[in-house]
N, C-alpha and C positions, 0 to 999 in steps of 0.2 A: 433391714432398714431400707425404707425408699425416700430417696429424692423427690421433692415436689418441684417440677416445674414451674421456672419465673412466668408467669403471665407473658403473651406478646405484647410488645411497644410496636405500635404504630411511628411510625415515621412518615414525616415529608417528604416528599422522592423532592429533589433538584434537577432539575432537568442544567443540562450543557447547554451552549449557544449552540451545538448544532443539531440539538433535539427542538430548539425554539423554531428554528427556519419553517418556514410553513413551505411545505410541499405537495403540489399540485399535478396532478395526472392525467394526463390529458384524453379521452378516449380515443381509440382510430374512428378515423372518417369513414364510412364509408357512403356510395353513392346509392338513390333509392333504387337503381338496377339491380345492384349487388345485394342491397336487403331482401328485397323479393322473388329476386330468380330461385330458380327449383334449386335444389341440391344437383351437386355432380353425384358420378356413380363414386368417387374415392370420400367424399364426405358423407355419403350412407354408409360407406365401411366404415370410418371413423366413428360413423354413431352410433355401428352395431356393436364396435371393438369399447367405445365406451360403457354400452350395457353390460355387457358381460363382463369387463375388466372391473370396473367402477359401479359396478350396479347403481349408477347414478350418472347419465350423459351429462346432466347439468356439474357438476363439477370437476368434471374435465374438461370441458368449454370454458366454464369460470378461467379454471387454472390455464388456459390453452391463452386465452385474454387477457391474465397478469402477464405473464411471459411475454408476449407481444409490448408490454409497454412497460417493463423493469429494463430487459436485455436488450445488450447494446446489438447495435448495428453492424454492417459488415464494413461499412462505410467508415464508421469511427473506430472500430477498430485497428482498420488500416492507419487511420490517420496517428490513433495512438501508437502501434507498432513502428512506424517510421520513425513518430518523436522519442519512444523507446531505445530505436537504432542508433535514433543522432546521439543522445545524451549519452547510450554505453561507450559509441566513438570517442567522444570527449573525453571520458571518464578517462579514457584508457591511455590517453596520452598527455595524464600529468607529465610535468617534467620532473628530471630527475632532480633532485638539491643536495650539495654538500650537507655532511652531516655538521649540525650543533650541537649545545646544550640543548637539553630541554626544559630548559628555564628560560633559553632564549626566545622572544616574540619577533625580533624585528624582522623577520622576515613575513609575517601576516601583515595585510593592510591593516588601516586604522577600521577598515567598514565590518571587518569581518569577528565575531566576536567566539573565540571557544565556550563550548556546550558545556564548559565542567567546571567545577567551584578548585581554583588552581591553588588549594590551599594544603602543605606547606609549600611556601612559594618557591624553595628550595630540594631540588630534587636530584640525584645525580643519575645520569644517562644521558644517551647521544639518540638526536631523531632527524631525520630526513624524511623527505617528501619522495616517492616513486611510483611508476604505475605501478594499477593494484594488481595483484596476483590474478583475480576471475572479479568478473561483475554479472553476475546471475539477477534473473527475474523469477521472486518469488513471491506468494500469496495469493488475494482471489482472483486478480485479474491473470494471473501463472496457470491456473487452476480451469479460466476459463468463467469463473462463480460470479465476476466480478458485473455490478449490476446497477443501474442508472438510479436517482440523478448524481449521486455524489461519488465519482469514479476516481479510484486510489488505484495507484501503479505501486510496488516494492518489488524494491533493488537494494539486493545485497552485495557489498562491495565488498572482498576478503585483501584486510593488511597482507601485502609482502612480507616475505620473511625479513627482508634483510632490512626494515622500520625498528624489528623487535631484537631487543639481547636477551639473553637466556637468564636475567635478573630482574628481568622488570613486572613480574611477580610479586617483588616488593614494594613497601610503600607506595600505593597505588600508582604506579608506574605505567601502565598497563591500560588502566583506563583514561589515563590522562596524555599519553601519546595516541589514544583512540580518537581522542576528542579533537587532536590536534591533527589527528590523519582524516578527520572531517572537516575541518574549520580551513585547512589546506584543498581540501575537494572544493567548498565551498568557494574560495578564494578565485580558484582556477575554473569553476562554472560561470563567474562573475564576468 
């Protein structure tokens, strides 16, 4: 016995608002000198190393010309690595908090709101605020991969141990003191 295959369904792709943005690429300038001067001797090697590598110079130039206008600068990278620097600085010197409930808020501002649906409202455990254990830099821009115009930085921030008890495995315990050890970061970035 075989199965027949359902027909495909075409679908509507949805695009997100940040597939809407219209993004524009700007070419490099160059000056009519630079267009017309002869080759150097190291860009004849480049274009014999294209034939023979790419059996096609033209699409290693192409690719040689996106790269020039995705990847970032040396310029903004500095400038991101510095605000990189500031912000782990920050990070790292939450202050300490007595422990609470974890049912207790009054110690968040009013501006600040937790990332998690705090339902049952009732939970029993104790949470405190502390610097975090490490705050690592990881993803594309970690990677190096990371590529213009819409440039994303991650940072991961690892709970302390002494935030967590050895029961909060239950009733989501766990993910709702997570949410409150960001909603506390947040507070303290403010």
């Amino acid at each position: 016995e075989t199965e027949e295959a359902e027909p495909s369904v075409k679908a509507k792709r949805i695009r997100s608002e940040e597939e809407k943005e219209v993004v524009v690429y700007h070419p490099v300038k160059l000056s009519r000198n630079d267009l017309y001067r002869p080759p150097t001797a190291e860009e004849l090697n480049q274009l014999k190393e294209a034939e023979s590598l790419f059996h096609c110079s033209l699409l290693k130039m192409q690719m040689e010309e996106l790269l020039k206008e995705v990847v970032l600068s040396e310029h903004r990278k500095q400038q991101i690595d510095s605000f990189i620097q500031t912000v782990t600085k920050l990070i790292q010197t939450v202050p300490k908090t007595p422990k609470v409930e974890v049912n207790d808020m009054s110690w968040l501002s009013g501006a600040v709101k937790v990332p998690f649906l705090l339902l049952p409202k009732t939970t029993k455990g104790k949470f405190c605020m502390a610097p975090p254990a490490s705050v690592d830099l990881i993803g594309s821009y970690a990677l190096g991969t990371c590529i213009k115009p819409h440039i994303r930085v991650d940072m991961a921030v690892t709970i302390p141990a002494e935030v967590l008890q050895p029961k909060d495995f239950l009733n989501q315990r766990y993910p709702r003191k997570r949410a409150l050890y960001l909603a506390g970061l947040a507070q303290h970035l403010q």
